[in-house]
C-alpha positions as CSV (number, residue, x, y, z in Angstrom):
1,X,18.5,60.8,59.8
2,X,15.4,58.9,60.0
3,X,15.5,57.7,56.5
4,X,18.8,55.8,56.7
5,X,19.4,51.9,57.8
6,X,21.2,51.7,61.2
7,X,24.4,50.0,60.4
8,X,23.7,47.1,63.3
9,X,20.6,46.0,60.7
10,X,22.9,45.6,57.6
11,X,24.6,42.5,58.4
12,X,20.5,40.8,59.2
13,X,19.5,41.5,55.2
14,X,22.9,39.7,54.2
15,X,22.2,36.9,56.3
16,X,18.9,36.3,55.5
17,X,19.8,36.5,51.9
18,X,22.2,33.8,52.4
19,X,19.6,31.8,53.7
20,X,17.7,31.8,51.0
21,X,20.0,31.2,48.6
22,X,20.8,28.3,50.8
23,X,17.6,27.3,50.8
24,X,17.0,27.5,47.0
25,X,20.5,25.5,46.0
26,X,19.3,22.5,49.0
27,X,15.8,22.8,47.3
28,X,17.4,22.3,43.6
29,X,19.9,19.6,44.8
30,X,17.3,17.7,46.1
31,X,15.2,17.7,43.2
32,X,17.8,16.6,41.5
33,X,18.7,14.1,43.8
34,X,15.1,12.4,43.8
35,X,15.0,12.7,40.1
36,X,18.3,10.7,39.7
37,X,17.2,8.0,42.6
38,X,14.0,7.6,40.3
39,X,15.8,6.7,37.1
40,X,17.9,4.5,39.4
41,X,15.1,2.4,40.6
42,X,13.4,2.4,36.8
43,X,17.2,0.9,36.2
44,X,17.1,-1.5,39.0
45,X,13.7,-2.7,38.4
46,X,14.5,-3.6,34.7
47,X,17.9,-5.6,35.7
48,X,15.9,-7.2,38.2
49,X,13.4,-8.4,35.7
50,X,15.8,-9.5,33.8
51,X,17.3,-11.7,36.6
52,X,14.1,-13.3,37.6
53,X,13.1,-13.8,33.9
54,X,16.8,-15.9,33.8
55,X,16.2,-17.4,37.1
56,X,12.8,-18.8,35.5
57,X,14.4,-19.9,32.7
58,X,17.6,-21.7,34.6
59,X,14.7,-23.6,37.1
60,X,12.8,-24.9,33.8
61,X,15.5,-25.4,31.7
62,X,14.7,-29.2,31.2
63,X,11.5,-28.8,30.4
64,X,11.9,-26.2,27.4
65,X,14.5,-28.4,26.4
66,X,12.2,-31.3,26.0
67,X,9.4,-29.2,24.9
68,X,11.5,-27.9,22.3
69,X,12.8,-31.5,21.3
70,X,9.3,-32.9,21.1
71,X,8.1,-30.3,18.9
72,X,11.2,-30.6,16.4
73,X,10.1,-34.4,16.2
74,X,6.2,-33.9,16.1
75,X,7.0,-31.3,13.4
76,X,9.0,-33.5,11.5
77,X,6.7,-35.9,11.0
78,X,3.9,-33.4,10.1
79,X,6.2,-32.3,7.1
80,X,6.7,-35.4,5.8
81,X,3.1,-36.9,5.5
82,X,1.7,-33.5,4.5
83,X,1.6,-32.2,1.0
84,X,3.4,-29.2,-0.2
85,X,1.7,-26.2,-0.8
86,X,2.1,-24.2,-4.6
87,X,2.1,-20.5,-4.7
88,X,1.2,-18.4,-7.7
89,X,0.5,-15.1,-8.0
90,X,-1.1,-13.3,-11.4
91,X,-0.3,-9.4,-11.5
92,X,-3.4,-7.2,-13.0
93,X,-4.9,-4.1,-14.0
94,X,-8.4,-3.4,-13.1
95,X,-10.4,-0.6,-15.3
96,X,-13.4,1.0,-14.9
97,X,-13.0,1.2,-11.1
98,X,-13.5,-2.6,-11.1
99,X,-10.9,-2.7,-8.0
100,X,-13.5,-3.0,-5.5
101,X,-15.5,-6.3,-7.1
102,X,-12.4,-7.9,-8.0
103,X,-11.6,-7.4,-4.2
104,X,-15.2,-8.7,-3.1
105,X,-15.2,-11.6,-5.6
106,X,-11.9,-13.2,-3.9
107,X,-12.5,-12.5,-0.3
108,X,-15.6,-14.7,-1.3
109,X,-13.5,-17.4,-3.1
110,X,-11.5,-17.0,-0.3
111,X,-14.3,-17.9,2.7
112,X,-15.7,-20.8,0.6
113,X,-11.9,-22.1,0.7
114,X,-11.7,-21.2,5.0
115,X,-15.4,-23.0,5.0
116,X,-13.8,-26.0,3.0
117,X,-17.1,-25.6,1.1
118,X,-15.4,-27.1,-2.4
119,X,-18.6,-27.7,-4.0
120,X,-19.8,-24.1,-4.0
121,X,-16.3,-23.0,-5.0
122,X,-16.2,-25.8,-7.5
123,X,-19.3,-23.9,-9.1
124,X,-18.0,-20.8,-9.1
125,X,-14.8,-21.0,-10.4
126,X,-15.9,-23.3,-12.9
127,X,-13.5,-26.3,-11.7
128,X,-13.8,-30.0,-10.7
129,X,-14.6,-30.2,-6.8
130,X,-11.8,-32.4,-6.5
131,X,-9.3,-29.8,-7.9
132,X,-11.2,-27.2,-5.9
133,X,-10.4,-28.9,-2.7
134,X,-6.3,-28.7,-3.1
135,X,-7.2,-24.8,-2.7
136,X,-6.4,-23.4,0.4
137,X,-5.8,-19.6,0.5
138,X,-7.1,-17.0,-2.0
139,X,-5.4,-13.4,-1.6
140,X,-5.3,-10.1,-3.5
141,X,-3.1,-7.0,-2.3
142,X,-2.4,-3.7,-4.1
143,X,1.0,-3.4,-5.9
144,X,2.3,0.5,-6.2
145,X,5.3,2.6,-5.1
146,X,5.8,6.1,-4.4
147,X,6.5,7.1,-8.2
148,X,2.9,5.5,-9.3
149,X,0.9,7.0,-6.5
150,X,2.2,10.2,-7.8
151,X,1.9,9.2,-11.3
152,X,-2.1,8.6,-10.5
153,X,-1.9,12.1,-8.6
154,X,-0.9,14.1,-11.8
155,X,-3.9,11.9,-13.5
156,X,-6.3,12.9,-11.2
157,X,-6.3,16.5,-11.1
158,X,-5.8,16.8,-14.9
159,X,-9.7,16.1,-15.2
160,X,-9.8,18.9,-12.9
161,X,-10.5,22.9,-13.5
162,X,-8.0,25.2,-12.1
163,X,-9.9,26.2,-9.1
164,X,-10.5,22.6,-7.6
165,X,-6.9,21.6,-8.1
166,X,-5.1,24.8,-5.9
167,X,-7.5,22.8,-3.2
168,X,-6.6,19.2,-3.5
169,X,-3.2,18.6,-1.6
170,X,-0.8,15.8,-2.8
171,X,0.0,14.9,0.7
172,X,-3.2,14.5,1.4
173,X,-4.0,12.6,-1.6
174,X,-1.2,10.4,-0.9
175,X,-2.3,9.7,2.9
176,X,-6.1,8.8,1.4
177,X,-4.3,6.2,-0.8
178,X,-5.8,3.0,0.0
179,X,-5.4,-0.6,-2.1
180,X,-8.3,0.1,-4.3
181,X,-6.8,2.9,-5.9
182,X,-3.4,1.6,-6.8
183,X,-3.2,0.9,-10.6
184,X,-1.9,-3.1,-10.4
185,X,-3.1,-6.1,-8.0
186,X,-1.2,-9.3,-7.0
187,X,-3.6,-12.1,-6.9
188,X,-2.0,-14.8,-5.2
189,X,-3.4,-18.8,-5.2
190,X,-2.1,-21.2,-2.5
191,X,-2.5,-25.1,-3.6
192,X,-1.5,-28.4,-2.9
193,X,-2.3,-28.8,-7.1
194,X,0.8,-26.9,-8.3
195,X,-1.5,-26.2,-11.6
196,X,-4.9,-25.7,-10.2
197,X,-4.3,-21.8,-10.6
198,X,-3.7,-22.0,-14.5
199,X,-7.2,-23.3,-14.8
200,X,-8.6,-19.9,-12.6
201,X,-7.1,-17.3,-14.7
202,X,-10.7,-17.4,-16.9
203,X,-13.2,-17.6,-14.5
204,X,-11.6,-14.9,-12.4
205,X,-11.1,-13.0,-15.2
206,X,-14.9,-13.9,-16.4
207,X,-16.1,-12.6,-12.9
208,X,-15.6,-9.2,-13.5
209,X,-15.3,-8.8,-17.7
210,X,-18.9,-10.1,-18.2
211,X,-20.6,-7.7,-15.2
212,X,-23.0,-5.4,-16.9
213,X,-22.2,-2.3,-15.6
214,X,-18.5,-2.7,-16.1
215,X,-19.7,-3.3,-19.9
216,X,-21.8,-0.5,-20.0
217,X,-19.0,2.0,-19.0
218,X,-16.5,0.2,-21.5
219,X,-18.7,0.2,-24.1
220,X,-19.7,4.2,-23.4
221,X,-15.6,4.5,-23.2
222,X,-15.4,3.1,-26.9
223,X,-18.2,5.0,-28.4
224,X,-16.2,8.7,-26.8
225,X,-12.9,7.0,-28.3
226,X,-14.5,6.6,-32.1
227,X,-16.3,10.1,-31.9
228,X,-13.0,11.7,-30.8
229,X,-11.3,9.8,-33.7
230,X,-14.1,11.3,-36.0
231,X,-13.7,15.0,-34.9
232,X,-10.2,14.6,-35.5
233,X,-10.3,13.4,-38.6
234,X,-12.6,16.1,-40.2
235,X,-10.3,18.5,-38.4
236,X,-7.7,16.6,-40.4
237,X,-9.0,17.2,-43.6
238,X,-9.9,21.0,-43.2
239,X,-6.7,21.5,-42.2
240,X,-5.6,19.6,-45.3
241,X,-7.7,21.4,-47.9
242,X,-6.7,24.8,-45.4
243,X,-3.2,24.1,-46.5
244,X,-4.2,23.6,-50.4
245,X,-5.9,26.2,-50.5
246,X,-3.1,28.2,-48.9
247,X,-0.8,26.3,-51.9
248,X,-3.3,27.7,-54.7
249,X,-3.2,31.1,-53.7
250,X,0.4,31.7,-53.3
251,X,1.1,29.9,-56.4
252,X,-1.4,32.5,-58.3
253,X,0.1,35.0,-56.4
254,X,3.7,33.9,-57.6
255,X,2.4,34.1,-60.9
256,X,1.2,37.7,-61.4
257,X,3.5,40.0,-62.9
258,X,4.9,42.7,-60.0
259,X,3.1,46.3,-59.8
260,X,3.8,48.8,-57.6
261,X,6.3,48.7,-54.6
262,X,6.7,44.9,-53.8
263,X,6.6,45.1,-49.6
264,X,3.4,44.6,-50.1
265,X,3.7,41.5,-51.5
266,X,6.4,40.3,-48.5
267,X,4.2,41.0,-45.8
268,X,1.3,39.2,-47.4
269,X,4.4,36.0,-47.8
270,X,4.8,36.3,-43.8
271,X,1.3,36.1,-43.0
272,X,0.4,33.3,-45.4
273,X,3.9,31.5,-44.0
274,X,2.6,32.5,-40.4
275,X,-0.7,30.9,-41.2
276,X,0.9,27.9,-42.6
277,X,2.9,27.1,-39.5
278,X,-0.3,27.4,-37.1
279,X,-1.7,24.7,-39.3
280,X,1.5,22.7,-39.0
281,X,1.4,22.9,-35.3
282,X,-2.5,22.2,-35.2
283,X,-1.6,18.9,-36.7
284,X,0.7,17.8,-34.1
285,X,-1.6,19.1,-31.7
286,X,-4.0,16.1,-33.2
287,X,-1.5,13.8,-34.2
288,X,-0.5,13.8,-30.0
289,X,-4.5,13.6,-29.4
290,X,-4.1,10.5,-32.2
291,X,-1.6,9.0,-29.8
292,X,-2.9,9.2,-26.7
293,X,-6.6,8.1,-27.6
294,X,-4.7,4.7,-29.0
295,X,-2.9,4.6,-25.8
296,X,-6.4,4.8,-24.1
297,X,-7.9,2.4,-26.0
298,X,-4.7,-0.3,-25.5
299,X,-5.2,0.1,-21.8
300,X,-9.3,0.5,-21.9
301,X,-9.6,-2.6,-24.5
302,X,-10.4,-4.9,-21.3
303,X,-11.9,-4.6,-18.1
304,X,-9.6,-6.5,-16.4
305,X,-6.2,-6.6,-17.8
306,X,-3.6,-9.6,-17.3
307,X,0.0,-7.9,-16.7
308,X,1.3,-11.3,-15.6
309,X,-0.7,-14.8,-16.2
310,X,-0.7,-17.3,-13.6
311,X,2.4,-19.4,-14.2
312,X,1.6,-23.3,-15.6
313,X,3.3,-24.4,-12.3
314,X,3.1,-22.9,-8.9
315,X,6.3,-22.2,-6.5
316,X,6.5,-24.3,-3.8
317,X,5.9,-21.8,-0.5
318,X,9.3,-21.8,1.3
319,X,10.1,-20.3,5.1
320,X,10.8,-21.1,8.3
321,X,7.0,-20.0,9.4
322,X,5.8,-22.7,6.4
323,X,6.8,-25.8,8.2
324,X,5.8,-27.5,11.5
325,X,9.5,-28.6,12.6
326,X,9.5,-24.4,13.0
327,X,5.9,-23.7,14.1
328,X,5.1,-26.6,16.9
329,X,8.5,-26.1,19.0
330,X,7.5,-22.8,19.4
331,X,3.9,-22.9,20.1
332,X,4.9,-25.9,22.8
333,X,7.6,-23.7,23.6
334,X,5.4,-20.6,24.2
335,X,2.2,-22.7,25.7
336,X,4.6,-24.4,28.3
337,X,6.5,-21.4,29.2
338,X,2.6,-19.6,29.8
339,X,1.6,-22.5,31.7
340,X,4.3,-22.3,34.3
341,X,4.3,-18.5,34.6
342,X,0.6,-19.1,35.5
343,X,1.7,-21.7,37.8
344,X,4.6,-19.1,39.4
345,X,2.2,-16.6,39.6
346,X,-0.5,-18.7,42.0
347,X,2.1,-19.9,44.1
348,X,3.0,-15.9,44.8
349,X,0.0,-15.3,45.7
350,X,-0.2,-17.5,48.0
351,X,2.6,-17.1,49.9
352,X,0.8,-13.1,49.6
353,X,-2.0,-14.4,50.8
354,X,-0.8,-16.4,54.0
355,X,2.2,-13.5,54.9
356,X,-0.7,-11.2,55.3
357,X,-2.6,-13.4,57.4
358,X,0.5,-13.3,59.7
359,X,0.9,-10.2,59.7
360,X,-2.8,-9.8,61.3
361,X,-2.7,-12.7,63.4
């Protein structure tokens, strides 16, 4: 029939399948081929890197040697005629949102000290100039771990209503975190006077407690706390003459002879006892209100509290990065070895420069 494949084509189709199968297995083995030779070179590259780099190293040997030597001595000597330096660091906790100017105030101590401009920061610390020049760093960083940031979370959103809270994310919060929001600062003092930071604890202290608008908002935070303490006290005393009067009544009750069926007289017991027991727990509710507002008031009494004073003696800073015989070997170290790679580098191109000449010569 006309409809059927002469058996002479058959074996054609089978070959040509073959061919493409072929085809696609070459196809695949090659890619895989190039991919592997292209990790190979990435390899080969690196080690030889690495063998110039040690090649480098082996032809100036020598001179990083004596470079290294030289700084050793040069640092050495810097250590011993220079004074030490004193660190001390006083922990606080600013209210109020005073974070920000406490911040600003030393980053400003801290440029008159870069500017060696002892006078002015003599002045505004309230110090001798001669005590203000042994200053040489100011610093303040944020002190909180993962258990306070979510301790500030939980006090955040309790001034919150219901709504705005299902929209505020703790992750989020927690990625927003930034220094000025962390409940305790470490304001650290570097000195070659290893008690010139005793005598800033005031004025830093000063700086921020005698700022009127942090007054104004203390003062406004005292004034709530003693009209909260009022409303609980007369709630206090109602409840007291509530629970008097409640007394009075059942002891006149107690007292009249019994007429009539006395179930009466039992549920009016349970609803006086029920009553009696909602006062009881109202004046836990307002002994707990009691506690916190004097836990308020403990942590809201200043505007900057002290956790930790500055110590009456400063550490002495220790570390390898602290002292020259560390610091100049490696900066010789690292200034010669960028000298001669830039030296290296010309003389490549170069020998570039002239090979390509050749080549069109």
């Amino acid at each position: 029939m006309n409809d059927q494949v002469p058996s002479n084509q058959r074996p054609n189709t089978s070959n040509s399948e073959e061919i493409d199968l072929g085809q696609l297995f070459k196809l695949i083995g090659d890619g895989f081929r190039k991919l592997f030779n292209f990790i190979g070179s990435i390899f080969n590259g690196i080690f030889s890197a690495i063998i110039s780099f040690l090649l480098f190293i082996q032809k100036h040997f020598i001179k990083f040697i004596i470079a290294g030597v030289a700084g050793v001595a040069i640092g050495t000597a810097l250590d011993m005629t220079s004074e030490p330096i004193y660190v001390s660091t006083m922990v606080v906790e600013p209210n109020f949102q005073s974070a920000q100017q406490l911040y600003n105030n030393i980053n400003f101590y801290n440029e008159l000290t870069r500017a060696e401009d002892s006078v002015a920061l003599a002045e505004s610390l309230g110090i001798e100039v001669s005590e203000a020049a042994t200053i040489k760093e100011f610093a303040i960083e944020s002190y909180s771990d993962e258990n306070q940031k979510v301790k500030l979370f939980d006090e955040f959103i309790r001034n919150l209503d219901t709504t705005t809270r299902k929209a505020i994310d703790m992750e989020v919060f927690l990625e927003n975190f930034n220094s000025f929001d962390a409940k305790y600062h470490n304001i650290i003092v570097k000195a070659t006077n290893s008690m010139v930071a005793k005598k800033l604890q005031g004025p830093i202290i000063s700086s921020i407690s005698f700022n009127q608008y942090f007054l104004k908002l203390k003062n406004t935070q005292t004034e709530n706390i003693e009209l909260q303490r009022e409303v609980l006290a007369r709630q206090t005393a109602e409840i007291d003459s509530l629970q008097l009067l409640y007394k009075n009544v059942m002891m006149k009750e107690a007292d009249k002879p019994l007429q009539g069926t006395s179930i009466s007289l039992g549920d009016q017991g349970i609803a006086q006892r029920s009553r009696e027991l909602e006062l009881i727990s109202k004046i836990d509710e307002i002994k707990s209100e009691l506690v916190e507002l004097n836990e308020l008031e403990a942590s809201k009494s200043n505007i900057l509290n002290v956790i930790s004073d500055f110590p009456r003696r400063g550490v002495e800073e220790k570390g390898l990065f602290t002292k020259y015989k560390f610091v100049i070997p490696l900066l010789l170290i690292g200034f010669l070895l960028f000298a001669l790679s830039i030296l290296e580098l010309n003389k490549f191109l170069k020998q570039y420069t002239s090979a390509r000449l050749e080549e069109k010569e």
